[in-house]
Structure formats: structure tokens, C-alpha cells
PDB file with one MODEL, atoms N, CA, C and O in Angstrom:
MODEL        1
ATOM      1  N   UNK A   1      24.892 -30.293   1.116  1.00  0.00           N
ATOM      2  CA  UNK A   1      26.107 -31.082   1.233  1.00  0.00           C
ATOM      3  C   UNK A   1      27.129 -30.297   2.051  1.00  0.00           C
ATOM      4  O   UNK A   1      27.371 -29.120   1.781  1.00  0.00           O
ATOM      5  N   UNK A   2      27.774 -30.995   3.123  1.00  0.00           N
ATOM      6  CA  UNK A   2      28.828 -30.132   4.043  1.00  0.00           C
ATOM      7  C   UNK A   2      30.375 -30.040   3.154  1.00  0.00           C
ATOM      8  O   UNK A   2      30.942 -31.077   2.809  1.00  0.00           O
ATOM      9  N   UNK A   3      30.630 -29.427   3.018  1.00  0.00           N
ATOM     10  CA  UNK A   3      32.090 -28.859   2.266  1.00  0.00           C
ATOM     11  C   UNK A   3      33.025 -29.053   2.896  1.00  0.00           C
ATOM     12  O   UNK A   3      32.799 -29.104   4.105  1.00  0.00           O
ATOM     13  N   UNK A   4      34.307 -29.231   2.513  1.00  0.00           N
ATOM     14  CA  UNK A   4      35.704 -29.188   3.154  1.00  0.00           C
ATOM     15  C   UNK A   4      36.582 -29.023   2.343  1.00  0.00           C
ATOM     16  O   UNK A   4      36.507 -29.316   1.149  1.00  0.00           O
ATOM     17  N   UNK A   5      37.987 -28.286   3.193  1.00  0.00           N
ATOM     18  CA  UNK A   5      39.060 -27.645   2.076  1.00  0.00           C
ATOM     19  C   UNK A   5      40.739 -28.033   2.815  1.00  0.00           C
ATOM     20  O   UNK A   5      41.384 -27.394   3.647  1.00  0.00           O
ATOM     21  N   UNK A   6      41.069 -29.373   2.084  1.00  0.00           N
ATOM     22  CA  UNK A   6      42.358 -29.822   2.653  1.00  0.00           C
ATOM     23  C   UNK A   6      43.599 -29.177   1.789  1.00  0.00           C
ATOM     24  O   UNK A   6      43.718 -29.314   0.572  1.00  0.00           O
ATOM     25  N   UNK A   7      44.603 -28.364   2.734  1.00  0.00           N
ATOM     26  CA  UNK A   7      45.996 -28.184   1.615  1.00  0.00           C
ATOM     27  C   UNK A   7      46.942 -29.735   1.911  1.00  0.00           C
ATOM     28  O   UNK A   7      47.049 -30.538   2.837  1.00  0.00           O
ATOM     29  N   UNK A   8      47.425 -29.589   0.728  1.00  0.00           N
ATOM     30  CA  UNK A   8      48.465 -30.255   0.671  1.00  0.00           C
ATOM     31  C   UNK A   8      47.286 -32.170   0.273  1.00  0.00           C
ATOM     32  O   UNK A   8      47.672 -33.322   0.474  1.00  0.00           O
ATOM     33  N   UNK A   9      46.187 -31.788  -0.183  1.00  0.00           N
ATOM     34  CA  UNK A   9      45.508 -33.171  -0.364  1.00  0.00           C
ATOM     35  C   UNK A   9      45.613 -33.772  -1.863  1.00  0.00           C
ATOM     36  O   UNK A   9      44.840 -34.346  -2.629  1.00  0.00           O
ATOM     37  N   UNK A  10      46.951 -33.354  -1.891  1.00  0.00           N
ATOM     38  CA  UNK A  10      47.017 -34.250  -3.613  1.00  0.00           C
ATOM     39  C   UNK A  10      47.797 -35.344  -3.268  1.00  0.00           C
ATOM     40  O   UNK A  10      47.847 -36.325  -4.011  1.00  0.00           O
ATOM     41  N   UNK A  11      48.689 -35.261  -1.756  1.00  0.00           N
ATOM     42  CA  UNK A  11      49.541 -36.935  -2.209  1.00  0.00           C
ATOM     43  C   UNK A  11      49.171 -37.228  -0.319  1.00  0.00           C
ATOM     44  O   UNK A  11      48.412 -36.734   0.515  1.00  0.00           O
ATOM     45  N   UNK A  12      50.076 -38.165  -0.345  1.00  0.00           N
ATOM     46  CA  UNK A  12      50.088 -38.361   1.306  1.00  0.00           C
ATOM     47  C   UNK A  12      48.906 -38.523   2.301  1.00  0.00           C
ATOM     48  O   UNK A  12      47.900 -39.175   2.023  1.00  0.00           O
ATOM     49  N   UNK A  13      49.208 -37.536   4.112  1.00  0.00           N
ATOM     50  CA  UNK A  13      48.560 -37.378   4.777  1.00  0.00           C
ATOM     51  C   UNK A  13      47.040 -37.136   3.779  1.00  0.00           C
ATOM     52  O   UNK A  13      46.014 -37.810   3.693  1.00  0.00           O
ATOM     53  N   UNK A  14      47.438 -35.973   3.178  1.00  0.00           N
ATOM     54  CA  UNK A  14      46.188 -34.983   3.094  1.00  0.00           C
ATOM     55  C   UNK A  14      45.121 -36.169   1.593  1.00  0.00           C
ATOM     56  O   UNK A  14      43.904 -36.308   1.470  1.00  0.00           O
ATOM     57  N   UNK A  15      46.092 -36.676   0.880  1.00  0.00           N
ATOM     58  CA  UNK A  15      44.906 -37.370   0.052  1.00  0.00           C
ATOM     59  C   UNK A  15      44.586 -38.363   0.879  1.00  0.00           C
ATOM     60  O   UNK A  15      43.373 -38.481   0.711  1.00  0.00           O
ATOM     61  N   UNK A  16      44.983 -39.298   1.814  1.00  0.00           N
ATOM     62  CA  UNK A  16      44.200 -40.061   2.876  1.00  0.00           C
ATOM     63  C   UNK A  16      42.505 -39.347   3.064  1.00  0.00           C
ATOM     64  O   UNK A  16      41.410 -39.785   2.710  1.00  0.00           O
ATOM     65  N   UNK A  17      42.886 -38.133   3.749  1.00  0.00           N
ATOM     66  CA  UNK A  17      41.747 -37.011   4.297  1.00  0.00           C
ATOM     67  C   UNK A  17      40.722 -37.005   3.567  1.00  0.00           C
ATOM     68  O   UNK A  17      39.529 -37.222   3.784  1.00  0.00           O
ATOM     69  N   UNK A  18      41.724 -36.543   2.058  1.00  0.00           N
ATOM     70  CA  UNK A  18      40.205 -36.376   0.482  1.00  0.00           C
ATOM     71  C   UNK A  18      39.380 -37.403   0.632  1.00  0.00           C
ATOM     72  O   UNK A  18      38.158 -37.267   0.576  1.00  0.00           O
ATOM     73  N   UNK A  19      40.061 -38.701   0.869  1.00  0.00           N
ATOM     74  CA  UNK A  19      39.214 -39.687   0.222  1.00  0.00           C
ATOM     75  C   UNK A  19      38.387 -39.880   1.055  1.00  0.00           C
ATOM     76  O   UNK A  19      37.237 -39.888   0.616  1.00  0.00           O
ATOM     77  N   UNK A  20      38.571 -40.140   2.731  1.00  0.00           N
ATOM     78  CA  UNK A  20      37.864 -40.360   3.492  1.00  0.00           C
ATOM     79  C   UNK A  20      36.633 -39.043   4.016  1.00  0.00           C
ATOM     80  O   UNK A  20      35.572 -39.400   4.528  1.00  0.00           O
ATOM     81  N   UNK A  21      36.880 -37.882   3.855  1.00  0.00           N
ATOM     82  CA  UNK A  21      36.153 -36.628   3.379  1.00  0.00           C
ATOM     83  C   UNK A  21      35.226 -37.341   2.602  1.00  0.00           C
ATOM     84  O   UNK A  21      34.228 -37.707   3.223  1.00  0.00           O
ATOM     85  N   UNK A  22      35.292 -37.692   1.196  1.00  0.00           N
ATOM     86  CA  UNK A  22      34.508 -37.598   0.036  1.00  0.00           C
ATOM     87  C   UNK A  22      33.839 -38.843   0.367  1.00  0.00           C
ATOM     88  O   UNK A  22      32.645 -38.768   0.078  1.00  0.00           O
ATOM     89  N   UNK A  23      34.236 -40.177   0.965  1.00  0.00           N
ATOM     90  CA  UNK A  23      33.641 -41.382   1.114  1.00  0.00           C
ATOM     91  C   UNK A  23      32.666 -41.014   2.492  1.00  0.00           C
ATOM     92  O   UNK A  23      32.053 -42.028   2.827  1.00  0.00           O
ATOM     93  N   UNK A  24      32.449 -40.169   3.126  1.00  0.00           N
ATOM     94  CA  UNK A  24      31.811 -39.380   4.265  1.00  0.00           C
ATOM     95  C   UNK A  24      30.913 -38.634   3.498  1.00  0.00           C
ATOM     96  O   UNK A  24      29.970 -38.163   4.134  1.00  0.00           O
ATOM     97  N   UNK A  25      30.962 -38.363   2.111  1.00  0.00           N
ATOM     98  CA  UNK A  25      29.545 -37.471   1.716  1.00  0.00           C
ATOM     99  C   UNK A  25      30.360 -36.039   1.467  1.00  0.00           C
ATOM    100  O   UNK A  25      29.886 -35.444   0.498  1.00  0.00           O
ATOM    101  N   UNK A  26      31.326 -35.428   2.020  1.00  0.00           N
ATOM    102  CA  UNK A  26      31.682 -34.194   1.819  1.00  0.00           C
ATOM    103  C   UNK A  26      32.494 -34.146   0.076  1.00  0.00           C
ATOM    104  O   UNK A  26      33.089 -34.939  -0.653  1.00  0.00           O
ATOM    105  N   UNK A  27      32.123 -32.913   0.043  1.00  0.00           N
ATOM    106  CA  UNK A  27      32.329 -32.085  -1.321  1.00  0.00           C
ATOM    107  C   UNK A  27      33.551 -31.572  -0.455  1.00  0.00           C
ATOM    108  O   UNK A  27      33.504 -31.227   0.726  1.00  0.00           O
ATOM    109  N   UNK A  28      35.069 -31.600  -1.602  1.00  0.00           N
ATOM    110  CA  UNK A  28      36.608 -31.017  -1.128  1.00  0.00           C
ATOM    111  C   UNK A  28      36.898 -30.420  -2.079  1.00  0.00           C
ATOM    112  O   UNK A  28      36.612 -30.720  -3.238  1.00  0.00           O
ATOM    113  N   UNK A  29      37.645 -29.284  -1.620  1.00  0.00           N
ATOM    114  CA  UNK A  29      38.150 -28.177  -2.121  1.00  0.00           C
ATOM    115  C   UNK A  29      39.723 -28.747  -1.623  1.00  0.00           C
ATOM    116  O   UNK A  29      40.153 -28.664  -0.472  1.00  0.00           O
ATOM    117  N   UNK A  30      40.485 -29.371  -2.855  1.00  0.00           N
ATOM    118  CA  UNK A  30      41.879 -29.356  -2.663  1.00  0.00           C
ATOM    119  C   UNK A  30      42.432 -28.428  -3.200  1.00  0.00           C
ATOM    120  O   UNK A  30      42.174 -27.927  -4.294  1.00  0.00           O
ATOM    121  N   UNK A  31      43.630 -28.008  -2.075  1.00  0.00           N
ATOM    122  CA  UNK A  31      44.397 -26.680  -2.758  1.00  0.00           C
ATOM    123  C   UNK A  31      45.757 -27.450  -1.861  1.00  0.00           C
ATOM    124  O   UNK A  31      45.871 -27.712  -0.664  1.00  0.00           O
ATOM    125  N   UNK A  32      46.774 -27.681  -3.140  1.00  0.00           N
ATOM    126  CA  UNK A  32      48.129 -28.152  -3.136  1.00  0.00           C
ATOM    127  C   UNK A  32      49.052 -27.589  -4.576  1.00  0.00           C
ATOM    128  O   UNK A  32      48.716 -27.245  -5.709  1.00  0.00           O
ATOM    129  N   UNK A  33      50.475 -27.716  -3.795  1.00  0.00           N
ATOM    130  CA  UNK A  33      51.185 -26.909  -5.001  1.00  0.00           C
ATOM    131  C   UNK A  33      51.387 -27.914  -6.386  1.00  0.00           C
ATOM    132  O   UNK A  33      52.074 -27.674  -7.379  1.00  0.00           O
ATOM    133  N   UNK A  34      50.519 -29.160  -6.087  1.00  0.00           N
ATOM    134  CA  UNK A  34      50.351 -29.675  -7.525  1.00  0.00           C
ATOM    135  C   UNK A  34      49.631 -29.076  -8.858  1.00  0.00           C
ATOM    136  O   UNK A  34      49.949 -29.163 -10.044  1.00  0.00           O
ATOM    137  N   UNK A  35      48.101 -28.177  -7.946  1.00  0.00           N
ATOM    138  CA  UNK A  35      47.627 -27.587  -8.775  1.00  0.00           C
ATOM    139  C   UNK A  35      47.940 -26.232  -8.307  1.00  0.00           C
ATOM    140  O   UNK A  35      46.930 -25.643  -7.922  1.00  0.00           O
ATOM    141  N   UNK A  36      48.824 -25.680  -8.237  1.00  0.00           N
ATOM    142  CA  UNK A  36      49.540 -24.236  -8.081  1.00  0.00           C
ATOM    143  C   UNK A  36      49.044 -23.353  -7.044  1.00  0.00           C
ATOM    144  O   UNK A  36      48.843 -22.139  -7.080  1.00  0.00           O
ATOM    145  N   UNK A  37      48.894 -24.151  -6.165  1.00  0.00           N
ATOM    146  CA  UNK A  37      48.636 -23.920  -4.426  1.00  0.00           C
ATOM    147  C   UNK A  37      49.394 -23.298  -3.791  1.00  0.00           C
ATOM    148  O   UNK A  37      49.098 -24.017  -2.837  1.00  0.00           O
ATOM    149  N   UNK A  38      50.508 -22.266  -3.151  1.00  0.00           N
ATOM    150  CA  UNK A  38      51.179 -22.360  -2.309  1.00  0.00           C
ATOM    151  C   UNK A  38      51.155 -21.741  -1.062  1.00  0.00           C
ATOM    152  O   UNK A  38      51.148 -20.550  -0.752  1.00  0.00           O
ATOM    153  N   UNK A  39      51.142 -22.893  -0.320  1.00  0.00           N
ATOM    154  CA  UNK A  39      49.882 -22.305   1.176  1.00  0.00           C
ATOM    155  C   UNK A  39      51.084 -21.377   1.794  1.00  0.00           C
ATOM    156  O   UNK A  39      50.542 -20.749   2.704  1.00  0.00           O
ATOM    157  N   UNK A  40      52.321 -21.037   1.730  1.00  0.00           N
ATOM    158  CA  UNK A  40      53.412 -19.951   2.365  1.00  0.00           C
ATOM    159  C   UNK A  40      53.155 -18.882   1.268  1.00  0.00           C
ATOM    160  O   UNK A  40      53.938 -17.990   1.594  1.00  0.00           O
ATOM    161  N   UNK A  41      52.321 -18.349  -0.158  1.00  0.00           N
ATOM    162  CA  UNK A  41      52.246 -17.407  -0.480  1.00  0.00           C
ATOM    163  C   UNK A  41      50.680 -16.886  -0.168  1.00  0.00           C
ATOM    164  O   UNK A  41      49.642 -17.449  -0.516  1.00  0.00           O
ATOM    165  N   UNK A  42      50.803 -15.810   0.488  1.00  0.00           N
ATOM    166  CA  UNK A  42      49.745 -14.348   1.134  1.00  0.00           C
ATOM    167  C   UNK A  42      48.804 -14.756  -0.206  1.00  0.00           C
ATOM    168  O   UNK A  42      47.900 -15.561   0.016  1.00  0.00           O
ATOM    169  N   UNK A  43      48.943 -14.304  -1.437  1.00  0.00           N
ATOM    170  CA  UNK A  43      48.269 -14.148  -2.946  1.00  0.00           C
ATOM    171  C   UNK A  43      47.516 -15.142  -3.090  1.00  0.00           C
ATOM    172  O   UNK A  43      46.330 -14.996  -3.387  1.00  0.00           O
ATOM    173  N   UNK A  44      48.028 -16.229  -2.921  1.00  0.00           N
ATOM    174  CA  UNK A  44      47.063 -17.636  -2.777  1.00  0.00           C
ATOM    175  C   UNK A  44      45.914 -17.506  -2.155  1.00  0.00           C
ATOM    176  O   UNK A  44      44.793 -17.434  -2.658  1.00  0.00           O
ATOM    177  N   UNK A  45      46.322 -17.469  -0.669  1.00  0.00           N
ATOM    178  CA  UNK A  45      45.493 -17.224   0.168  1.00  0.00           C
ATOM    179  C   UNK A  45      44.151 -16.134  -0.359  1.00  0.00           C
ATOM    180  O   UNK A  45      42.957 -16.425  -0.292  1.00  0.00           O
ATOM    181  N   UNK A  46      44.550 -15.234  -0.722  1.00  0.00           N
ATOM    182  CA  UNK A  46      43.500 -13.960  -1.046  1.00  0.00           C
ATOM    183  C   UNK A  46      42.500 -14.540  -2.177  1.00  0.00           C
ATOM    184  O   UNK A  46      41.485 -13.884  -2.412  1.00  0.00           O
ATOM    185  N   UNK A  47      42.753 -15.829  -2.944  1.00  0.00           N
ATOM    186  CA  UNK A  47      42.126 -16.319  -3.901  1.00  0.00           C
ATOM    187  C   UNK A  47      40.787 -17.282  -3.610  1.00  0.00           C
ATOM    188  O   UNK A  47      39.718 -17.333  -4.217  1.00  0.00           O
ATOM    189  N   UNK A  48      41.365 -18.183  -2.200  1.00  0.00           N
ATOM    190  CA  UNK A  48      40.563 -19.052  -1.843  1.00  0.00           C
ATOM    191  C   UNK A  48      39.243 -18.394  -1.128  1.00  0.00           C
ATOM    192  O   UNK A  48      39.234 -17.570  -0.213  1.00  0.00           O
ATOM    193  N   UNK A  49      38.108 -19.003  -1.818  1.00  0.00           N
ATOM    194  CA  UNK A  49      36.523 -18.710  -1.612  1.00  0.00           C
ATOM    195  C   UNK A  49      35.681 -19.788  -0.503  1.00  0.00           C
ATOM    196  O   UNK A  49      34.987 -20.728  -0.890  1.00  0.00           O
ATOM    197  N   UNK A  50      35.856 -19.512   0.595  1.00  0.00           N
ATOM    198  CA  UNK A  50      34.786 -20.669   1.055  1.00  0.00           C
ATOM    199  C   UNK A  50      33.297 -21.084   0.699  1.00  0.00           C
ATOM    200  O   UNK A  50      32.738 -22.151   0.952  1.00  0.00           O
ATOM    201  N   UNK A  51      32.757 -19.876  -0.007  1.00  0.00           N
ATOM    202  CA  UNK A  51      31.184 -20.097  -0.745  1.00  0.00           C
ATOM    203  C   UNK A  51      31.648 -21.184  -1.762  1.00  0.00           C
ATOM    204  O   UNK A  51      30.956 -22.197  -1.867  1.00  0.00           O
ATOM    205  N   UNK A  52      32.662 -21.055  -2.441  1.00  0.00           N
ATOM    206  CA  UNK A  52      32.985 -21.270  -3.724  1.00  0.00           C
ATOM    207  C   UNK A  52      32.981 -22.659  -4.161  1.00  0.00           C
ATOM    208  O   UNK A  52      33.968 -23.063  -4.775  1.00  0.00           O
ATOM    209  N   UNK A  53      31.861 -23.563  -3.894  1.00  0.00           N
ATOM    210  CA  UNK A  53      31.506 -24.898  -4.342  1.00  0.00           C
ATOM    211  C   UNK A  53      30.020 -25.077  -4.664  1.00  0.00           C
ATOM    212  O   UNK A  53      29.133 -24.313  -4.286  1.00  0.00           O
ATOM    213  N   UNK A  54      29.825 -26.358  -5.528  1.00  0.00           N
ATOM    214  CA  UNK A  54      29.135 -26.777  -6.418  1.00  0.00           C
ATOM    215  C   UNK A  54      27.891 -26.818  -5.401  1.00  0.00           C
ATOM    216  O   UNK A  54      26.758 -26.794  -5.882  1.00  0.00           O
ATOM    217  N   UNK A  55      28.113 -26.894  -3.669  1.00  0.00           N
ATOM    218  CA  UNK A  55      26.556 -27.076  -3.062  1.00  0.00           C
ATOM    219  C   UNK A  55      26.237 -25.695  -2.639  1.00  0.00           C
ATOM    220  O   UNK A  55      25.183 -25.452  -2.051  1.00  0.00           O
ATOM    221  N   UNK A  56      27.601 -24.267  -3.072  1.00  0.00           N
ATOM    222  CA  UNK A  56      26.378 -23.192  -2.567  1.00  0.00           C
ATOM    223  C   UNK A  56      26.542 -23.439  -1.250  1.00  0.00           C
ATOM    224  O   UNK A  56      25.691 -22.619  -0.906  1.00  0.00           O
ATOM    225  N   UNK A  57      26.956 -23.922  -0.134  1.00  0.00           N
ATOM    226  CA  UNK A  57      27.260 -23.751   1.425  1.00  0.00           C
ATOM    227  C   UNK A  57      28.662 -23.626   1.401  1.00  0.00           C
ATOM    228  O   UNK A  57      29.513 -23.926   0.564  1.00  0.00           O
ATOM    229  N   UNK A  58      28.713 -22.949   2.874  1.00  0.00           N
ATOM    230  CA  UNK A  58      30.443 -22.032   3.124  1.00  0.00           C
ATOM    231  C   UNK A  58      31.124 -23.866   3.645  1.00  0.00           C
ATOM    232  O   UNK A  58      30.627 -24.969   3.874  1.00  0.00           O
ATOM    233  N   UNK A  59      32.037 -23.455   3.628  1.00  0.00           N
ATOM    234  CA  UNK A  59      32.892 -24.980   3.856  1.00  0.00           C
ATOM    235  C   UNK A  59      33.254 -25.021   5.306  1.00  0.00           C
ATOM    236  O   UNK A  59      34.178 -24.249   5.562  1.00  0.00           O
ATOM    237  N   UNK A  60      32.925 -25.511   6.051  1.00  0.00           N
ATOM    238  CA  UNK A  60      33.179 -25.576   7.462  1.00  0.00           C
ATOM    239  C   UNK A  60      34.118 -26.497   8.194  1.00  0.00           C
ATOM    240  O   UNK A  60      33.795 -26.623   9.375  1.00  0.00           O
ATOM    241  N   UNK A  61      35.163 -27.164   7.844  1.00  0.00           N
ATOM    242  CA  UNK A  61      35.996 -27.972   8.035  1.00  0.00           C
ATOM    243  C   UNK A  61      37.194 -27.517   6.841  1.00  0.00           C
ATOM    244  O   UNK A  61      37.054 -27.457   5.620  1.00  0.00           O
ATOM    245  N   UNK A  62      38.035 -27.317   7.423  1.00  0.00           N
ATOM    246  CA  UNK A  62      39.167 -26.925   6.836  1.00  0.00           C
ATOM    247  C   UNK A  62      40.227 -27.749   7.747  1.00  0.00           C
ATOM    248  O   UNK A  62      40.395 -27.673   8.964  1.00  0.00           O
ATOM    249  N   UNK A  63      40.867 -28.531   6.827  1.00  0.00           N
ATOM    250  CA  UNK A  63      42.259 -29.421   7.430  1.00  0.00           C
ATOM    251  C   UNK A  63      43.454 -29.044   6.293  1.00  0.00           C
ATOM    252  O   UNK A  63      43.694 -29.304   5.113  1.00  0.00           O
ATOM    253  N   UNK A  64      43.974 -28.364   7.259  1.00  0.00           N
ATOM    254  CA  UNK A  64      45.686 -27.795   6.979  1.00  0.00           C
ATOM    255  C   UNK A  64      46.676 -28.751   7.172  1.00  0.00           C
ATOM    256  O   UNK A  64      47.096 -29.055   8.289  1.00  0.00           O
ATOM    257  N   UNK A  65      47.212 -29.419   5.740  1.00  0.00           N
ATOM    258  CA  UNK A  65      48.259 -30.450   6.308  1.00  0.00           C
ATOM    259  C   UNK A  65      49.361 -30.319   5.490  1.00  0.00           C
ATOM    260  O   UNK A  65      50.207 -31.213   5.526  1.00  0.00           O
ATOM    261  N   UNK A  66      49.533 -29.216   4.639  1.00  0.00           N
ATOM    262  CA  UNK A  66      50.640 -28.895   3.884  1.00  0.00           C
ATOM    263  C   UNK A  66      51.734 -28.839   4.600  1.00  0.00           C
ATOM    264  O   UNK A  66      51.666 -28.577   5.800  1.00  0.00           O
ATOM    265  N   UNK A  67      52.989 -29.091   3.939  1.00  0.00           N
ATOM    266  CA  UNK A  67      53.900 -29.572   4.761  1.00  0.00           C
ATOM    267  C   UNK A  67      54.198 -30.074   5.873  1.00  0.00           C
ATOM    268  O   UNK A  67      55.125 -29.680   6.580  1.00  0.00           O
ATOM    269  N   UNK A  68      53.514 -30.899   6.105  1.00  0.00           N
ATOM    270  CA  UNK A  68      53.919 -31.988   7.458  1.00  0.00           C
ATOM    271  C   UNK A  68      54.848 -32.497   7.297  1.00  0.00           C
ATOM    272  O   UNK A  68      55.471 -32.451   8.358  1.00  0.00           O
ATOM    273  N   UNK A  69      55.649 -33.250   6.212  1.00  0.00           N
ATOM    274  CA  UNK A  69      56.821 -33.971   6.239  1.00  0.00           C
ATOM    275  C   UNK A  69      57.678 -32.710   6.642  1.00  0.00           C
ATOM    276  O   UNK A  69      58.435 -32.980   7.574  1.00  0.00           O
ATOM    277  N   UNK A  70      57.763 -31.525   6.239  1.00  0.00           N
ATOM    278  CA  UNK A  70      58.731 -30.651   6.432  1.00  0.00           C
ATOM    279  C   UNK A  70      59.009 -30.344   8.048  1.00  0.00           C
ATOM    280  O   UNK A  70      60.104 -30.251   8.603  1.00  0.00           O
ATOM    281  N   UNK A  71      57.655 -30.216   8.641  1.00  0.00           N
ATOM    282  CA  UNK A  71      57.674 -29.725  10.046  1.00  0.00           C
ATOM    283  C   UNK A  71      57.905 -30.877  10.631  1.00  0.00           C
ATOM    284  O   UNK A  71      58.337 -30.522  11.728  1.00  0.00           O
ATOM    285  N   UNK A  72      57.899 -32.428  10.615  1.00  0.00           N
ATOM    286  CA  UNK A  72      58.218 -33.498  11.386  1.00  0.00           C
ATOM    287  C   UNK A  72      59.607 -33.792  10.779  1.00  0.00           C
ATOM    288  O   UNK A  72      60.156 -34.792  11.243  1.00  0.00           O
ATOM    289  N   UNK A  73      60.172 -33.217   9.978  1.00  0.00           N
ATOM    290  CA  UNK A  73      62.105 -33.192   9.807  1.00  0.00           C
ATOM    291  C   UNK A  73      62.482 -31.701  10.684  1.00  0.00           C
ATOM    292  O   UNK A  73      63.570 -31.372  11.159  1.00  0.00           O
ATOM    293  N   UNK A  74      61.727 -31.269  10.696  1.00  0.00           N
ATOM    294  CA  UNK A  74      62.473 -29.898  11.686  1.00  0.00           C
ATOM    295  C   UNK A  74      62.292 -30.310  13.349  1.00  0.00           C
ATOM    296  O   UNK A  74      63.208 -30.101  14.143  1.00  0.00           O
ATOM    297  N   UNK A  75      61.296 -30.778  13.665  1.00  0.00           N
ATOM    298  CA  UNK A  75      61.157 -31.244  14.865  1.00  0.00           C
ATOM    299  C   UNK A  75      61.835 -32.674  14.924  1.00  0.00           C
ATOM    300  O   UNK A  75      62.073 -33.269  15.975  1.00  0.00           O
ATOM    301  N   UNK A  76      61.961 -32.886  14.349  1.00  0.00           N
ATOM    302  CA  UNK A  76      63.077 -34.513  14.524  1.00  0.00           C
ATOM    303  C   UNK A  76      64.637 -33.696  14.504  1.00  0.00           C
ATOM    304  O   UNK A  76      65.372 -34.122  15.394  1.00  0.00           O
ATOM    305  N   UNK A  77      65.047 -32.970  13.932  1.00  0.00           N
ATOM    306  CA  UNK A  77      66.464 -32.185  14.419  1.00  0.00           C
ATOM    307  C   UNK A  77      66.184 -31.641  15.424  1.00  0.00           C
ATOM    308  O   UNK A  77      66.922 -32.033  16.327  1.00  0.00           O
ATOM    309  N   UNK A  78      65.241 -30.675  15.850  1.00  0.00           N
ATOM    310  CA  UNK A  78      65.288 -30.088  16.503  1.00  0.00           C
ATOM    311  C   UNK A  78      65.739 -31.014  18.103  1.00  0.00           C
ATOM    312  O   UNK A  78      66.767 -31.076  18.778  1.00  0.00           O
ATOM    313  N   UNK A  79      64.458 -31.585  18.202  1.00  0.00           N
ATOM    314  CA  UNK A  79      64.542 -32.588  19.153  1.00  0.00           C
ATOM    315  C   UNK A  79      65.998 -33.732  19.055  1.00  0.00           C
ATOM    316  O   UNK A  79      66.563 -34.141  20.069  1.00  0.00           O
ATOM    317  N   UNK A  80      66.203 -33.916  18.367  1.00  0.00           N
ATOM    318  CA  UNK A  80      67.605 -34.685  18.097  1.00  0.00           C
ATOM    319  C   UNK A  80      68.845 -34.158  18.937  1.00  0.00           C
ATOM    320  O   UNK A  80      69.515 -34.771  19.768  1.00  0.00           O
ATOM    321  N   UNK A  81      68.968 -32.790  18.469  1.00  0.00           N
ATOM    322  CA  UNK A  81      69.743 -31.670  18.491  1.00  0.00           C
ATOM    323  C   UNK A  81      69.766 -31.329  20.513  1.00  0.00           C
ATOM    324  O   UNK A  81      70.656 -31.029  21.308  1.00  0.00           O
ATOM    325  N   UNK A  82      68.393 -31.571  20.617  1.00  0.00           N
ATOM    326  CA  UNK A  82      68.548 -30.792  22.501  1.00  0.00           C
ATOM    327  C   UNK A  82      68.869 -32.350  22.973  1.00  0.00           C
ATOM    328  O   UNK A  82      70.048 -32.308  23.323  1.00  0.00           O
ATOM    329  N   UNK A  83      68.369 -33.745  23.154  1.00  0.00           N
ATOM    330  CA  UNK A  83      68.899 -34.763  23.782  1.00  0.00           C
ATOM    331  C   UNK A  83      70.475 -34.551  23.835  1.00  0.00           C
ATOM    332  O   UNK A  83      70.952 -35.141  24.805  1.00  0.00           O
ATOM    333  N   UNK A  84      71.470 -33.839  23.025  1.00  0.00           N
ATOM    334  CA  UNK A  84      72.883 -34.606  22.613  1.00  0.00           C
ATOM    335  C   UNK A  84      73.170 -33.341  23.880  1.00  0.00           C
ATOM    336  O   UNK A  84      74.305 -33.150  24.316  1.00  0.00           O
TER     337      UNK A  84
ENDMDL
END
């Protein structure tokens, strides 16, 4: 079974991803700060295992979508900000 590991796939963009991931056959590794995820702390990071699923293969698709609403309000000022 091919593996995959979405942040931020508990609400939004990223649970769109889960579902369509999992309705594709893939086994997901969600890591969001619902279940005490936080993809800006280093420590987190040092925790996550790509072996570390139920088929025994490394996870080869990794989709990073944690905070997108945050980075499309910084780029909407930002960009706001240079037109004026």
C-alpha cells in the first residue's frame, strides 16, 4: 500500500487531500495541531517516522498544507499593501 503524510489534514484544504488520498487506496499519516502537531516546532518534526505505518513502506508523498489560510492573509496584505 503507497503511504502519505498531510499536515494540517484535520479540517479544510488538507482534509479535502485525506479523503481523496484514502479514496485513492493510500494509507495517511495526519499530523495537525488538532492532534498536537505543530509543524513551526523543530521537536515535532524529530518525532515524525516515515516507516511508521500499518503497510511497513516509507511514505512517499508528503503534502504540506499547514497554514495556508495564514500565508494567503499575508500575501493578500502584502500584495494589497505594494498596489496602494
Amino acid at each position: 500500500m503507497s503511504t502519505a503524510l498531510v499536515t494540517g489534514g484535520a479540517s479544510g484544504i488538507g482534509a479535502a487531500l485525506v479523503a481523496r488520498l484514502r479514496a485513492e487506496g493510500f494509507e495517511v499519516q495526519v499530523l495537525d495541531l488538532t492532534t498536537g502537531f505543530d509543524v513551526g516546532a523543530p521537536h515535532d518534526w524529530d518525532t515524525v517516522d516515515p516507516s511508521n505505518n500499518d503497510s511497513g513502506s516509507n511514505t512517499w508523498i508528503w503534502v504540506l498544507v499547514a497554514g495556508v489560510a495564514l500565508a494567503a492573509i499575508a500575501a493578500a496584505v502584502f500584495f494589497g499593501r505594494r498596489r496602494a
